[in-house]
C-alpha positions in Angstrom: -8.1 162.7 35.3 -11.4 164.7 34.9 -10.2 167.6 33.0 -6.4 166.4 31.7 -8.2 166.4 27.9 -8.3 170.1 28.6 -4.9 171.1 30.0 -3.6 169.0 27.0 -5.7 171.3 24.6 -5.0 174.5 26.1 -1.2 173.8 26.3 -1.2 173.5 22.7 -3.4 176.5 21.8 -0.6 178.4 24.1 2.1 176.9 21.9 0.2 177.8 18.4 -0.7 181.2 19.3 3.2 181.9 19.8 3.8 180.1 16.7 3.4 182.7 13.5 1.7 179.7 11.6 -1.0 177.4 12.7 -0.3 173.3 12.1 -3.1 171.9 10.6 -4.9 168.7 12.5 -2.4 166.4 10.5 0.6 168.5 10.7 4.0 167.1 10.7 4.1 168.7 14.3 0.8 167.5 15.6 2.6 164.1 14.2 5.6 164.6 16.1 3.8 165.2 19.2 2.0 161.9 19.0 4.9 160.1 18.2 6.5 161.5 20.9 4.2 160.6 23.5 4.0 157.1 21.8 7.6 156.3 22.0 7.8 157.7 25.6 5.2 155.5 27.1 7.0 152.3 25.3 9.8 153.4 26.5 8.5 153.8 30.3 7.1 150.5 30.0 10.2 149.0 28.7 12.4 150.8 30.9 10.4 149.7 34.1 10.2 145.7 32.9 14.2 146.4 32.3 15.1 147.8 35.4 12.9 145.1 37.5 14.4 142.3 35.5 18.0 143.3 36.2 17.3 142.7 39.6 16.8 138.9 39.3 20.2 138.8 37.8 21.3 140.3 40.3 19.7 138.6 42.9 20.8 135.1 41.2 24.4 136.5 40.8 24.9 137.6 44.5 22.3 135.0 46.1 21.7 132.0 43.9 18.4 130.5 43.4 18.6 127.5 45.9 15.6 125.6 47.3 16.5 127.5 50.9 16.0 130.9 49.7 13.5 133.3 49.3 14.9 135.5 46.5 11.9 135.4 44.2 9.9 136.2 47.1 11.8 139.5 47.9 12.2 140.7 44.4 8.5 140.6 44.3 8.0 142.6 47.4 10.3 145.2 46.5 9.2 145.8 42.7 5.7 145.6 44.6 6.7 148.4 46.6 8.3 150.1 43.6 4.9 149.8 41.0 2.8 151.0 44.2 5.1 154.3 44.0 4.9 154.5 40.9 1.3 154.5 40.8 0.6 156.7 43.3 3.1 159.5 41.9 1.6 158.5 38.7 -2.4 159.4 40.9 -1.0 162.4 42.7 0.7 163.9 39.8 -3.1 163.6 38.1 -4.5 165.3 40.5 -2.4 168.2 40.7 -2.8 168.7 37.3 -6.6 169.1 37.5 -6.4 172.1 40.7 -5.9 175.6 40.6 -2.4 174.8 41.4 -1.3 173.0 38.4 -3.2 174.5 36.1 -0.5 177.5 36.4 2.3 175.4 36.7 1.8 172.3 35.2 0.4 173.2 31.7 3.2 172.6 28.7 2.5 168.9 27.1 5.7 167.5 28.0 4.7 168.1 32.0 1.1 165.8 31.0 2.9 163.6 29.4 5.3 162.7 32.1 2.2 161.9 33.9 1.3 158.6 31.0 5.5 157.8 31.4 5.2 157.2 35.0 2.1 154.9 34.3 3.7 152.7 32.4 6.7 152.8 34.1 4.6 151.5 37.3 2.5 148.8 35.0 6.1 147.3 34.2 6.8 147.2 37.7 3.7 145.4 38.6 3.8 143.0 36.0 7.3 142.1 37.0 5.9 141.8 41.0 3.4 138.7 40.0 5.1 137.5 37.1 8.0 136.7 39.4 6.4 134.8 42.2 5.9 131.7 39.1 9.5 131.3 40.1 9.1 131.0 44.1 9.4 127.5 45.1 7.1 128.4 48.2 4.0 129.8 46.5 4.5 128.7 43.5 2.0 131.0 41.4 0.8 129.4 37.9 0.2 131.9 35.4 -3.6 132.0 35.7 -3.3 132.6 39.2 -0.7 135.6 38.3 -3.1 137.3 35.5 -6.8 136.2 36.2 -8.3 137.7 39.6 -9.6 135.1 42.0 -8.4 131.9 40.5 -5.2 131.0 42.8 -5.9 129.7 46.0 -3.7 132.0 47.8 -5.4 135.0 49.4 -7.9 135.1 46.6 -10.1 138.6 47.6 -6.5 140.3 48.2 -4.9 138.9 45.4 -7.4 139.9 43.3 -7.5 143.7 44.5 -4.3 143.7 43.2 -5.1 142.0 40.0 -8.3 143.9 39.0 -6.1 147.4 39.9 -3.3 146.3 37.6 -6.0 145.8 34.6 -7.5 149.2 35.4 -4.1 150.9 35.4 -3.4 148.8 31.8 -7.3 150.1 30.6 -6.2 153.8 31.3 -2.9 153.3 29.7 -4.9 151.8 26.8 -7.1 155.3 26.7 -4.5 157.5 25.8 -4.0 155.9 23.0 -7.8 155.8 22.2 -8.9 158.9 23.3 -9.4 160.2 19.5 -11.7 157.1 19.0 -13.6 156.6 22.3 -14.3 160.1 23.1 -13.5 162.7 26.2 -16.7 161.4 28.1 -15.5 157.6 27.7 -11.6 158.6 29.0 -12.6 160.3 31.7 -14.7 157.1 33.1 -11.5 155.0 32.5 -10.0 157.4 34.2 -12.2 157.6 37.4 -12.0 153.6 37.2 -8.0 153.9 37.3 -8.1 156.0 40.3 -10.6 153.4 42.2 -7.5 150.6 41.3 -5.5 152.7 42.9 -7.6 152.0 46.3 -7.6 148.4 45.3 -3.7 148.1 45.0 -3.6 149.7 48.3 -5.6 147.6 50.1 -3.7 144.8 48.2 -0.6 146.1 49.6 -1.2 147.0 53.2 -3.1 143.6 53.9 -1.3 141.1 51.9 2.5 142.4 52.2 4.6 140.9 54.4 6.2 144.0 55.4 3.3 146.5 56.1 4.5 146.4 59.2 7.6 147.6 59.4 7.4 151.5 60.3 9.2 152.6 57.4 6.9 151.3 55.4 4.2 152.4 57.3 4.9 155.6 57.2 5.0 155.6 53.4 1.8 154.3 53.0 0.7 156.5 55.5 1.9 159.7 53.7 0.9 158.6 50.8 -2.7 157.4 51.5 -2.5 161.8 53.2 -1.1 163.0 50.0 -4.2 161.5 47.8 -6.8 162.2 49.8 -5.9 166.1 50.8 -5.5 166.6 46.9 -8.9 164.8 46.2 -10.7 167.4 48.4 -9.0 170.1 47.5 -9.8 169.3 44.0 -13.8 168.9 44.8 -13.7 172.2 47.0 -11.6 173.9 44.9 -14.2 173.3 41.7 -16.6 174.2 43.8 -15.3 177.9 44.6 -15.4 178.2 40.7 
């Protein structure tokens, strides 16, 4: 988010100043760190593709893949359902990091980092959610139509809003790992353009899932969609009492 490059640093100028020496920019600890948060976001990634891809055997053990079934249909709505949590925890999380709130008690790396670990945990989780439907004897999505926004016939503007979010969330997974290169201004736009995806899978998801009607999950989205916009404002207004 806006000011995450900051609560990074001044997490780490807490840790030095305990230390009694001072790593140098290419320390073995500053090394460390970066390998840390390198390995963790594989492993989110991983982790979420892992989980998700579990379920089809599961689904194949318990239901069998039959011409009279939906089961790719249903994995995809629930791993859908999954990534969108995901992603919102992922955009909330953000948020609080960047108020008065969690800047006092959100500020050691590992807290930020969990933050990049629950992105990739949702990207996995969304790529499983299209990937899947290539296997669903009804739809029957081609690849293209999976990856590339507005070339499948089904639902294209809908499809696409989730499509284009997916590639934003990717893009600011992407940053963290450029950030040295690209600069603070440049990863906080990517970071403003991840939070509009955010919008876009939700629109995705309340108007194109089959099960946005059921009041569970209406409530969800509706406590969520609350959650995001209370800690948006409070954000603004609370910079603005600065």
């Amino acid at each position: 988010m806006a000011t995450q490059a900051e609560l990074i640093a001044r997490a780490k100028q807490r840790q030095q100043e305990k230390a009694t020496t001072t790593p140098s920019a290419g320390s073995p600890v500053d090394l460390l760190d970066t390998q840390a948060t390198m390995w963790g976001s594989i492993l989110g990634s991983l982790l979420g593709m892992g989980v998700a891809a579990s379920g089809i055997a599961v689904a194949v053990g318990m239901i069998g893949v039959t011409e009279n079934n939906h089961s790719f249909w249903y994995l995809s709505r629930s791993s859908g359902i999954v990534a969108y949590l995901l992603l919102w925890v992922s955009v909330a999380w953000g948020l609080l990091l960047t108020t008065r709130l969690g800047k006092h008690l959100f500020t050691t790396p590992q807290i930020v980092d969990a933050h990049q670990f629950l992105s990739n945990l949702g990207l996995g989780f969304a790529f499983f959610h299209g990937l899947i439907l290539m296997g669903d004897q009804y739809l029957s999505f081609p690849l293209s139509a999976v990856l590339i926004p507005f070339v499948g016939d089904y639902a294209p503007m809908l499809v696409a809003a989730g499509q284009i979010g997916l590639w934003l969330l990717l893009l600011m997974i992407v940053s963290f790992y450029l950030r040295r290169w690209i600069g603070a201004k440049s990863w906080r736009l990517i970071h403003y353009l991840s939070f509009a995806g955010y919008w876009l899978v939700l629109i995705h998801a309340l108007l194109l899932g089959s099960d946005s009607g059921y009041p569970l999950i209406a409530v969800m989205y509706t406590l969520t969609v609350a959650a995001v916009i209370f800690l948006s404002f409070y954000r603004i207004f609370a910079r603005r009492g600065d």
